[in-house]
C-alpha positions in Angstrom: 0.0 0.0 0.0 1.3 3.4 -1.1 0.8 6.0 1.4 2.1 8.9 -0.4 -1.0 9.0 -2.7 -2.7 10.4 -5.4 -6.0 10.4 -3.4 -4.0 11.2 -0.1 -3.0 14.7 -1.9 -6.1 15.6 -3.3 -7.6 14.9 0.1 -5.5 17.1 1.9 -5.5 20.1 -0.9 -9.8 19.8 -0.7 -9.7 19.4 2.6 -7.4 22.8 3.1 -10.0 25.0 1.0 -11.8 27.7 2.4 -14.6 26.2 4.5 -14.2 22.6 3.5 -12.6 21.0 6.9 -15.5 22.9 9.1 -18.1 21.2 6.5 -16.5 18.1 6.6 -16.1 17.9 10.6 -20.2 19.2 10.7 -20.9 16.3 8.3 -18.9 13.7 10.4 -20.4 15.2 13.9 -23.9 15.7 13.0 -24.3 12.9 10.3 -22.1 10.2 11.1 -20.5 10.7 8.0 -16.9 9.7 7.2 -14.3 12.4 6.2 -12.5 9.9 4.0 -15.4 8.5 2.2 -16.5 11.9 1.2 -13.2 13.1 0.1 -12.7 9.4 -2.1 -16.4 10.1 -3.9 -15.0 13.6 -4.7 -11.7 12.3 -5.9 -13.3 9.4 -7.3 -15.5 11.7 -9.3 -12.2 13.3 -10.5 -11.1 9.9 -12.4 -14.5 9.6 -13.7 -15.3 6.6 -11.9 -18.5 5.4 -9.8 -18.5 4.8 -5.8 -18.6 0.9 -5.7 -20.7 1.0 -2.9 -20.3 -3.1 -2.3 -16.6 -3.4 -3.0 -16.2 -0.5 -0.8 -18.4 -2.2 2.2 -16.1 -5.3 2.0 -12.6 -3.4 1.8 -9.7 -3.4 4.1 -10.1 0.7 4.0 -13.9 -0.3 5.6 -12.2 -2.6 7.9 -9.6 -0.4 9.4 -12.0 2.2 9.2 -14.2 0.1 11.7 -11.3 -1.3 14.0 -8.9 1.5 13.8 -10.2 4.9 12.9 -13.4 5.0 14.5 -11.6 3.9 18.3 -8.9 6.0 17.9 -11.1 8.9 17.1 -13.7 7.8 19.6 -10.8 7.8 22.1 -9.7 11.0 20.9 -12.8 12.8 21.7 -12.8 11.5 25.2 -9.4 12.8 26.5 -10.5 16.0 24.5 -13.2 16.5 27.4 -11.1 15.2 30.5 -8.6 17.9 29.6 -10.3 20.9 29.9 -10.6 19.7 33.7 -6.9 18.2 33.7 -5.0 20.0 31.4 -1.7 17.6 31.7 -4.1 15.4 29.4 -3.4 17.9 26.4 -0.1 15.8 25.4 -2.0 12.6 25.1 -4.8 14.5 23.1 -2.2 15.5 20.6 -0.6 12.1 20.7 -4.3 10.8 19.9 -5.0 13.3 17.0 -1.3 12.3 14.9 -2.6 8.8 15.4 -5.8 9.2 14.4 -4.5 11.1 11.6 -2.0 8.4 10.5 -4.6 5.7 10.5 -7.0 8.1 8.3 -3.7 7.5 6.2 -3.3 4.5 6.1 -7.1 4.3 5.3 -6.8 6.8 2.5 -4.0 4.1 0.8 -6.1 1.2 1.1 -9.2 3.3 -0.6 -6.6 4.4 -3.1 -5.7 0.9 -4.0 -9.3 0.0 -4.0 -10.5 2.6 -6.8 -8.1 2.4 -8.8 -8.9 -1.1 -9.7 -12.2 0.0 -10.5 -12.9 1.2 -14.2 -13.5 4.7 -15.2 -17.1 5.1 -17.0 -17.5 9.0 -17.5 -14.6 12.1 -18.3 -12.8 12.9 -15.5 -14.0 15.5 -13.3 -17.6 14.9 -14.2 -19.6 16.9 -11.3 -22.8 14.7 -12.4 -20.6 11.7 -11.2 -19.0 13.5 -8.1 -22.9 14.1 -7.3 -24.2 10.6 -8.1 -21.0 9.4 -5.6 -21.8 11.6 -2.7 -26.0 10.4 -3.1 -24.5 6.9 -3.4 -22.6 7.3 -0.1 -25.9 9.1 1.5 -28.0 6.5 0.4 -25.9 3.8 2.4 -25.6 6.0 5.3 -29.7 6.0 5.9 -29.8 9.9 5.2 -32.4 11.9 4.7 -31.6 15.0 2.6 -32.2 17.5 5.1 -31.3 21.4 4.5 -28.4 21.3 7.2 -26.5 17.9 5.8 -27.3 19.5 1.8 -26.0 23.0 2.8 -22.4 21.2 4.2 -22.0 19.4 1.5 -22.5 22.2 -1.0 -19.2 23.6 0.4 -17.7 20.7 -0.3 -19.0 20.3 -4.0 -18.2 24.0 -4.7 -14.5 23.4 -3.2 -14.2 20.3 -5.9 -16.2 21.0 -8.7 -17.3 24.9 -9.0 -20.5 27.0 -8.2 -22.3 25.4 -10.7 -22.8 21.6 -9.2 -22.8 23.4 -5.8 -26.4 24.9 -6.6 -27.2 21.5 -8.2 -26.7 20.1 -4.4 -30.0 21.9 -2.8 -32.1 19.4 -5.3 -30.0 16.6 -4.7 -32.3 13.7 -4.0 -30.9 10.1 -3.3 
């Protein structure tokens, strides 16, 4: 697995765009969406192919997801609160967030392995696929397509594809 990535980049230049991190943490707080998985349907999208919503299910990237990311960030958020009484804590917080950020790494790589095997059907950077993705991911997820969740995600389809799909995202159905 190559951790150094094409996705890995692309995830962390979207995720650095104006207003994109706050939409994605908001999506991942009030959803129980995951960062990662949004970012690979947007980059994804930019190879022109589909989110393989099945293959993805039975990955290794949705297996570490499950027995590494998740605790880590579950543990994360606990220490977060018993420091602002004991703030000795704040070194194991940080401690916490490079791990958790290395094993959103590590499951970046194994979700870069995992699309790449699967074929390209559209033109790159197609934002009717990027959409199609994100419903696909929303769809699996039990969403409704509520005002709040629609409003994050248009940041995040303006920061990957433009102002045009970004209106697109208020109608998005799934």
């Amino acid at each position: 697995m190559k951790l150094d990535n094409d996705l890995w980049q692309y995830a962390l230049q979207l995720y650095g765009r104006p207003g994109v991190e706050a939409a994605c943490l908001a999506l991942q707080q009030e959803s129980s969406l995951s960062v990662n998985r949004l970012l690979f349907c947007c980059w994804l999208a930019t190879t022109g192919r589909p989110l393989l919503l099945e293959a993805l299910e039975r990955s290794q990237a949705a297996q570490w997801q499950h027995s590494t990311t998740e605790p880590l960030r579950a543990l994360r958020y606990q220490v977060r609160q018993q420091r602002l009484q004991t703030p000795q804590l704040d070194s194991c917080y940080q401690a916490l967030r490079r791990a958790e950020l290395a094993a959103e790494q590590v499951e970046l790589g194994w979700l870069y392995a995992l699309g790449l095997d699967w074929p390209a059907t559209t033109s790159a950077g197609c934002p009717d696929l990027l959409l199609q993705n994100l419903g696909c991911y929303l769809r699996s997820e039990g969403l409704e397509p509520e005002l709040r969740l629609l409003t994050e995600l248009q940041v995040l389809v303006q920061a990957a594809a433009g102002p045009e799909p970004a209106r697109r995202v208020l109608q998005l159905r799934w």
